[in-house]
N, C-alpha and C positions, 0 to 999 in steps of 0.2 A: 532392550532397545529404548533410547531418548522418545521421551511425550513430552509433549509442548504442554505449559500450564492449564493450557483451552483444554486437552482431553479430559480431562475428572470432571466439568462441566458439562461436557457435552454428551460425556458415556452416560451419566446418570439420567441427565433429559429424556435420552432416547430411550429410556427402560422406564418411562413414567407410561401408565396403562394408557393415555389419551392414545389419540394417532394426532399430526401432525408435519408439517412440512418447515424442514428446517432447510434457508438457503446460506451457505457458508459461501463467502464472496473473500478473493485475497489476490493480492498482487502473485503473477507466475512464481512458482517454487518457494510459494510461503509453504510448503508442507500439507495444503487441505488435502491431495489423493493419500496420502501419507497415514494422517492423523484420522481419517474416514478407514483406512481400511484397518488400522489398529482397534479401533472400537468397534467394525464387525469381526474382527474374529475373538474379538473375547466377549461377543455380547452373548447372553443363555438362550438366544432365541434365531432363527432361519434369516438371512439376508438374501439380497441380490445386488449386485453391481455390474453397471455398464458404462463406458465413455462415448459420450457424442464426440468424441476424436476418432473415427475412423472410417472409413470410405463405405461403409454402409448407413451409416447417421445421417441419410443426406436432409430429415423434414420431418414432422410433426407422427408422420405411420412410424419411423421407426421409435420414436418415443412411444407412440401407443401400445405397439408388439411389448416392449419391454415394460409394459406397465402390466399390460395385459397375462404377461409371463411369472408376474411377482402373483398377481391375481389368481390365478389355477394354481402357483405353490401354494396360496394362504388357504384357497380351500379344501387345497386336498391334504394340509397339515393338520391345520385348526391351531398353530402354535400359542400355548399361555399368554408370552408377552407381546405377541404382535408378530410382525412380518416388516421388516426395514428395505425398501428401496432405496438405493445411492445414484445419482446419476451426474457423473461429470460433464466438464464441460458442458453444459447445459445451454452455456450462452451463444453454441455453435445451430443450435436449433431455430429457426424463423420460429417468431410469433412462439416462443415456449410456453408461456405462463398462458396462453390463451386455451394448448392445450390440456395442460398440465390444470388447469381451475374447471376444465369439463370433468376430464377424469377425476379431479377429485372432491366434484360433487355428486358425478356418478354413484363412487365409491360409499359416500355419505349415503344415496338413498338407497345402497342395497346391505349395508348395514356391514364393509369390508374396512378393518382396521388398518388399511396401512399406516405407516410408519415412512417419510419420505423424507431423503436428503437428497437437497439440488448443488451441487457444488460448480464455482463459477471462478471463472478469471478477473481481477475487481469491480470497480465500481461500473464497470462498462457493464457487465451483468443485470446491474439493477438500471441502467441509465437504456439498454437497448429492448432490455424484454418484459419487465414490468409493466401493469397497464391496472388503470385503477381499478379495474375488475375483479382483481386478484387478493386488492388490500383485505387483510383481518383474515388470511387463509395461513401464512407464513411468517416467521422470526429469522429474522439476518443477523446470523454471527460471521463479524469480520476477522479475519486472521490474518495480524500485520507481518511485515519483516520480521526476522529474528530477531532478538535483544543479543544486546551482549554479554548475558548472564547466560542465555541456550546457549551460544557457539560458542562460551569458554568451557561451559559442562559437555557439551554435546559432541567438540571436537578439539578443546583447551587451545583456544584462542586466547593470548596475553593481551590486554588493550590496543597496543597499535597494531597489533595483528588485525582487531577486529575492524579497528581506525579505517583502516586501507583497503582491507581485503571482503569488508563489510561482512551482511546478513545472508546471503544464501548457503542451504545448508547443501544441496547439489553440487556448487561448485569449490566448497573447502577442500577436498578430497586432493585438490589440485594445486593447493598454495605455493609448495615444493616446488613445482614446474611452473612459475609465473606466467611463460606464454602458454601453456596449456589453460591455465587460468584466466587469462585473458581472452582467450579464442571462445573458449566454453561460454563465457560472460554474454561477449559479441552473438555469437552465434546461438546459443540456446537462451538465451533472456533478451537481449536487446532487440535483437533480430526479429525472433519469434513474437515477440510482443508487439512491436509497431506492424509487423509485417500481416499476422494471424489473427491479431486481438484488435488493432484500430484498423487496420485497414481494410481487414474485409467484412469490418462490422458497422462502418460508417462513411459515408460517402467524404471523400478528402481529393477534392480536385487537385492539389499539386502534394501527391508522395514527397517528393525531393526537398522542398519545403519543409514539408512535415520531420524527414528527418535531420535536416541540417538545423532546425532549429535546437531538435533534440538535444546535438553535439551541443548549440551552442552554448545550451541551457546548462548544462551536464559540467561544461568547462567554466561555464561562468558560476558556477555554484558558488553562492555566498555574496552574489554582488547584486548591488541594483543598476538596472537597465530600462530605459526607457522601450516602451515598443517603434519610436519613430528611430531609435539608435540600431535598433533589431534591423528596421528596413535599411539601413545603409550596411551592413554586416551580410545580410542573406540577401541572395541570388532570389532573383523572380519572387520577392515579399510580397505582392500584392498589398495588404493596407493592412492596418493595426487591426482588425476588427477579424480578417484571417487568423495574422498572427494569436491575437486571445482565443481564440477555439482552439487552433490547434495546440496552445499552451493546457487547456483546460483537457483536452483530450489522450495528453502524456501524461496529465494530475490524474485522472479518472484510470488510466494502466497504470499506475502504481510507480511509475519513474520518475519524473521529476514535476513539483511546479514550481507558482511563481505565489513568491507572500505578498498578502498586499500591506499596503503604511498603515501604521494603527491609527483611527483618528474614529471619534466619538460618534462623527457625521459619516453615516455609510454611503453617501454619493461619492464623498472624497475616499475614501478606502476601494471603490470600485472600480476609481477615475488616477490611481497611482499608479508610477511605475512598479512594476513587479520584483521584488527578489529572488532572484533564482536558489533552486532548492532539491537538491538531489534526495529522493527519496529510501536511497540506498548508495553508501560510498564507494559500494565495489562497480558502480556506474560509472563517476567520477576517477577511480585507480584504472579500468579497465578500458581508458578513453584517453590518461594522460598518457603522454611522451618518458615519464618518468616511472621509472622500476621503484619497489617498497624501498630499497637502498639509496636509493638517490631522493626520493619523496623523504624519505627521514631526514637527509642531510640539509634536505632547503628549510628554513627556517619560515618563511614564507608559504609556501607550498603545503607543506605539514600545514600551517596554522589553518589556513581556507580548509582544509582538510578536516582538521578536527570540528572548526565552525561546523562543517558540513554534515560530520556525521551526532554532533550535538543536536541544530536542527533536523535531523533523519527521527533521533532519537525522542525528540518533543510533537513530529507529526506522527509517530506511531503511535505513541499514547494518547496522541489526544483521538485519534480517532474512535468514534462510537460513545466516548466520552463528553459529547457535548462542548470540549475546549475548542479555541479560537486561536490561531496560532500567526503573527504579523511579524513586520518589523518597524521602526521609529526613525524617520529621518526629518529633521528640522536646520535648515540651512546648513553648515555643516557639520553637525553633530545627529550622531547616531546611540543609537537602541540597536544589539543584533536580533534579540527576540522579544515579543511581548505577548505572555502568556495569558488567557483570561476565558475567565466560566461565571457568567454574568456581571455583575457587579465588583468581580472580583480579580485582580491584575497580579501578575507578575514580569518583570522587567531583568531580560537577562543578559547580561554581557560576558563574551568569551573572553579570555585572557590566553593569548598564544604567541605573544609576542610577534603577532603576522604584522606587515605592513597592510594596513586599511586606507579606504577611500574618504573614510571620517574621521571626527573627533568622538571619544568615547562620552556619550552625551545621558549618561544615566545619572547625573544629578540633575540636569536641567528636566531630566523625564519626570523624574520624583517632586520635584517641586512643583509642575505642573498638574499630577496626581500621584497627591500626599495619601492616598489609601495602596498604594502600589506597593507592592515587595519587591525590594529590589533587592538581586542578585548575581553573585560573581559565581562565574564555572571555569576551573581552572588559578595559579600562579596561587595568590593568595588563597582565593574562594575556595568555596566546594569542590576537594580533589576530583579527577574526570572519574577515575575510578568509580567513586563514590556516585557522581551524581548521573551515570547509566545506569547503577541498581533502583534507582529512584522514581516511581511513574509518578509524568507528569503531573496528575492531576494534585499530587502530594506536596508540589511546590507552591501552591497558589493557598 
């Protein structure tokens, strides 16, 4: 069975004699039920596993029963290395970490080692349930989309295979039958996600809104858009200030967001138009009007595309990494990405031969800041091949 590079990490953590609560946070179908239950069945020691996904998880007692369940296995075992709790979906719980930080200082004063994994659907997880109560009890391992080193080993995806039909490992199975692929995308990740993940975890007075922007973002991938352009485009916009939450709130599920313009002064980086930014391409394939056969042949179409999943590919790595990920637009010359981890920049421009909104402006970037690296991905530059094996943080 395929393990994702995160497991040799994570298997070892969890057999170190502390106890412990590890929260793994990832965008839907990054693999964490996955990758959690492969490290308990080859761990040397007793687990338990439960999903707050099901119609008895309705609140805080059924988290306690299952805690409390782990708690009479560990005493009535005494296991060597511990006793491991998994509990998915975690972010489905009111107020979790409220509970979850009694029982496990309970546990501390009665001298019970659990061993606890909270597993959660992105950043909405730590954005809905965390509370400063909690800090200095837990470690968050993020688990991004797939690369496209997994889905070439894991299901031998060629480049544009990966290009189009992106990072989910759920819905590979189904490439062959494109609208299968397609319906699956919709229906089990897009769906599921605005519908289960934002919307019944945050108050979003206009749904319709919320998901047409989605679309729009989704289709406009790779472009800058004002938000006052937003409100002439979408139905019932209410104001810019709507619009940036609910952009912030499809970045936080793991779909799409918006870059902001790189600029030294962070009022003016907070105060640009956004770039839209698909956070996985099989979002963008599974929303265009075009089939992989007709996407290949537009020359256009393909190029946004590879942009697309280049920046996909530079917001996965940087996450957790501390990187800063924008884009450069000065009158009409453009930067597509600009990479950087403090004082330290990188300047990348795609080469795909697509029709752009700009002038390719990475020598006026460079001259501006002469410490920058600048780089091509693609035509001449770092073949694409090449620079998907590459994290991020390596280029800077």
């Amino acid at each position: 069975m395929f393990k994702r590079p995160q497991f040799g990490p994570l298997f070892e953590r969890i057999q170190e004699p502390r106890r412990f609560i590890q929260v793994l946070s990832g965008p839907r179908q990054s693999g964490k039920t996955t990758i959690v239950g492969q490290i308990l069945k080859e761990l040397p020691f007793p687990s338990r596993y439960a999903s707050a996904d099901t119609q008895e998880a309705h609140g805080s007692a059924w988290l306690e029963q299952q805690w409390n369940a782990a708690r009479e296995e560990y005493r009535s075992r005494r296991p060597a290395g511990g006793f491991v709790l998994a509990i998915d979906e975690i972010q489905k719980i009111p107020a979790w970490s409220e509970t979850v930080k009694k029982l496990w200082d309970e546990d501390g004063r009665n001298g019970l080692a659990l061993k606890v994994i909270l597993l959660g659907s992105s950043s909405l997880l730590l954005q809905k349930g965390l509370t400063e109560s909690f800090t200095g009890r837990f470690e968050v391992v993020r688990l991004p989309h797939w690369t496209y080193q997994e889905m070439r080993e894991a299901f031998g995806f060629d480049l544009e295979t990966y290009i189009y039909f992106g990072g989910y490992p759920g819905a590979a199975p189904l490439i062959s039958q494109e609208q299968r692929w397609r319906d699956y995308v919709r229906d089990s990740i897009i769906e599921t996600t605005v519908s289960r993940d934002i919307l019944m975890m945050n108050r979003v007075d206009k749904p319709a809104l919320l998901k047409s922007l989605f679309e729009l973002g989704t289709l406009y991938s790779g472009r800058i858009l004002s938000f006052n352009k937003m409100l002439g485009q979408l139905q019932d916009a209410g104001n810019t200030t709507t619009l940036s939450h609910y952009l912030d709130l499809l970045c936080a599920a793991g779909l799409i967001t918006g870059l902001q313009k790189y600029s030294v002064a962070p009022l003016r980086r907070r105060s640009s138009s956004p770039k839209f930014q698909v956070m996985n391409t099989a979002l963008f394939s599974a929303l265009s009007a075009s089939d992989f056969t007709a996407m290949r042949r537009d020359p256009a179409a393909w190029g946004r595309l590879v942009e697309s999943a280049v920046g996909a590919h530079l917001l996965a790595g940087a996450a957790g990494q501390d990187l800063q990920l924008s884009y450069w637009r000065e009158n009409k010359f453009e930067v597509d990405f600009v990479l950087e981890k403090g004082k330290r920049l990188a300047a990348l421009e795609v080469k795909t031969g697509r029709t752009r909104d700009g002038i390719p402006g990475i020598g006026i970037f460079i001259k501006k800041h002469p410490d920058a690296r600048p780089l091509m991905v693609g035509g001449d530059g770092l073949r694409l091949e090449e620079f998907f094996e590459i994290p991020p943080a390596e280029l800077l």
